[in-house]
N, C-alpha and C positions, 0 to 999 in steps of 0.2 A: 504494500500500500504506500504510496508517495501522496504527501499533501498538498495542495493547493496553497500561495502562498497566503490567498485570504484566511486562509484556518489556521497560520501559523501566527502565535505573537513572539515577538522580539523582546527578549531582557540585554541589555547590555550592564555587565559586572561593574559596578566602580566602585562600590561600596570597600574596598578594602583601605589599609592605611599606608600602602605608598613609601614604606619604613627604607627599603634598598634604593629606592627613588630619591627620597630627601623631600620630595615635593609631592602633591596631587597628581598623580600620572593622569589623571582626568583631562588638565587644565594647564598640561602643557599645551605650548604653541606649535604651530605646523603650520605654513604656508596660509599666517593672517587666524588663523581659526585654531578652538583648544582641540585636542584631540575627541574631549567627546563631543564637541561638535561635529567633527568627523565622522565621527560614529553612527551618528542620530543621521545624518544626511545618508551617509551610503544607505542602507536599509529603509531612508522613508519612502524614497519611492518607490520599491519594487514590491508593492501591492501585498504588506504580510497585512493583519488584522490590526494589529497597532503596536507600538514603541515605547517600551517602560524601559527607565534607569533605576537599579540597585545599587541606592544610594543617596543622596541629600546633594542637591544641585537646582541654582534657580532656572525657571525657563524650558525643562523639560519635564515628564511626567516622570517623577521619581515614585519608586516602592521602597518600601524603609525597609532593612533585613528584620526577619522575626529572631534573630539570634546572631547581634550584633559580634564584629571581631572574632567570627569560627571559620572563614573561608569563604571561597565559591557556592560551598553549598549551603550556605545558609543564602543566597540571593535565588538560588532555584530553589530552593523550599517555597521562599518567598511568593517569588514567582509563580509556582506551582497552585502556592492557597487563592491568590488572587485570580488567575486565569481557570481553575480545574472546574466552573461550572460551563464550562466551553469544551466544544471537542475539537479535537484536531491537537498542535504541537507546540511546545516552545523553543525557537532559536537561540540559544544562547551564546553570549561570547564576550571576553574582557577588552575593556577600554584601550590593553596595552599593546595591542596589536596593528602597531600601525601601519601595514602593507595591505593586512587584511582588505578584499574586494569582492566586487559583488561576484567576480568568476568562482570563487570558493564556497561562498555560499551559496548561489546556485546549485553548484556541485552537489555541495553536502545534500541537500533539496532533491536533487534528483535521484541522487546515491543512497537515498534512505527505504527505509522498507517500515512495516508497523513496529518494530522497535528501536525505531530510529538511527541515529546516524551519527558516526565521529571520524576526525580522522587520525589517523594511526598515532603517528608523530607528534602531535599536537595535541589534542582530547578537544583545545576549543580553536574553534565553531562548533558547538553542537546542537541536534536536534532531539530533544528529548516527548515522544507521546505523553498525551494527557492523557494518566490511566490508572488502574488499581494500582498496577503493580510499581508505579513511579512515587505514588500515593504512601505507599507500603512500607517500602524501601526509605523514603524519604523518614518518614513517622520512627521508622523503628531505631532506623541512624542516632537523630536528636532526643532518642530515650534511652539513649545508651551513657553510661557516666562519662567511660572513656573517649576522651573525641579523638584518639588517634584513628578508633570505628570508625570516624567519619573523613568518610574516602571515596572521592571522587570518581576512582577508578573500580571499587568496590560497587560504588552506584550502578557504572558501567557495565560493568560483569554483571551482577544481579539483576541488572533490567532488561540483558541478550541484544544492550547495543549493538547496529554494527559497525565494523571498523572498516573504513575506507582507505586504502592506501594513496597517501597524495603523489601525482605526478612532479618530477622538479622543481618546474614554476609554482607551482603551490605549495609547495614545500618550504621553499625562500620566502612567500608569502604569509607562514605560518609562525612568525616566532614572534616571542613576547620580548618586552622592554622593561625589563625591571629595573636599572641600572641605569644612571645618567651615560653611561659606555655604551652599552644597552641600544637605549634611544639614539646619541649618536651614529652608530654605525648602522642602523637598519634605518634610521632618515635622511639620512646621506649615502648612504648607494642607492635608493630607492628610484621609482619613475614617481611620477606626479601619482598623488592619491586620486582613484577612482574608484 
């Protein structure tokens, strides 16, 4: 089963603290604009159902994490509670990705099946179904003492993502910027963001 992009909504991650950054990795610059402006533009128009930020920021529609300061996966819990009376998918992907383009996420989009989509390399871009078992999985995670449980890639495995293997070009385009080094060197080889 592949979605429609109308049935898919969009989370973009920002909610974290940016601690190897120094600064808001959000609210860096790029060519005039912060990166999550970048963000919010690439994906508004390619027709998903609508665009939440996971995290506190003016000017966009922000979802506050229901379990501040624990990861990514507390912005798809989030995510998840807000969107699960809806069918179809969530998009998700961090702010820090600045090559990130709409040719990957397409990809992922088309490379998915009913339990969705990641790819290899990377984990984000990801498509996760709105469904029991994402529901489940999610619940049991945040009821667990230990949050080392709480794992990304444990989500993955338990929910029968599948794993996409990226082509080269996509591959280049897959990497985060944690790191003021980071950011330099993947905004500085780069092509113009599209």
């Amino acid at each position: 089963m592949q979605w429609p992009c109308s049935d898919i909504s969009v989370i973009i991650l920002a909610g974290g603290c940016s601690s190897r950054m120094g600064q808001d990795k959000a609210l860096l610059m790029r060519e005039g604009k912060t990166q999550l402006q970048h963000c919010v533009e690439l994906v508004q128009h390619m027709g998903f159902r609508e665009v939440k930020v996971s995290g506190q920021y003016q000017g966009v529609s922000c979802l506050p994490d229901l379990h501040p300061n624990t990861g990514p996966l507390a912005g798809i819990e989030s995510a998840f509670k807000y969107a699960a009376a809806a069918n179809g998918a969530l998009l998700i992907f961090p702010v820090d990705m600045p090559l990130l383009s709409k040719a990957e996420i397409l990809a992922l989009v088309e490379g998915s099946d009913q339990h969705g989509a990641y790819y290899s390399d990377a984990l984000f871009p990801l498509l996760l179904p709105l469904n029991q078992a994402l529901e489940d999985c999610l619940g049991e995670m945040f009821n667990q003492d230990d949050p080392k449980k709480r794992s990304l890639y444990q989500l993955l495995k338990r929910v029968n993502c599948k794993k996409i293997t990226p082509n080269p070009q996509q591959r280049e385009r897959l990497g985060n910027a944690n790191t003021p080094t980071q950011w330099r060197q993947l905004t500085q080889s780069s092509e113009p963001f599209t």
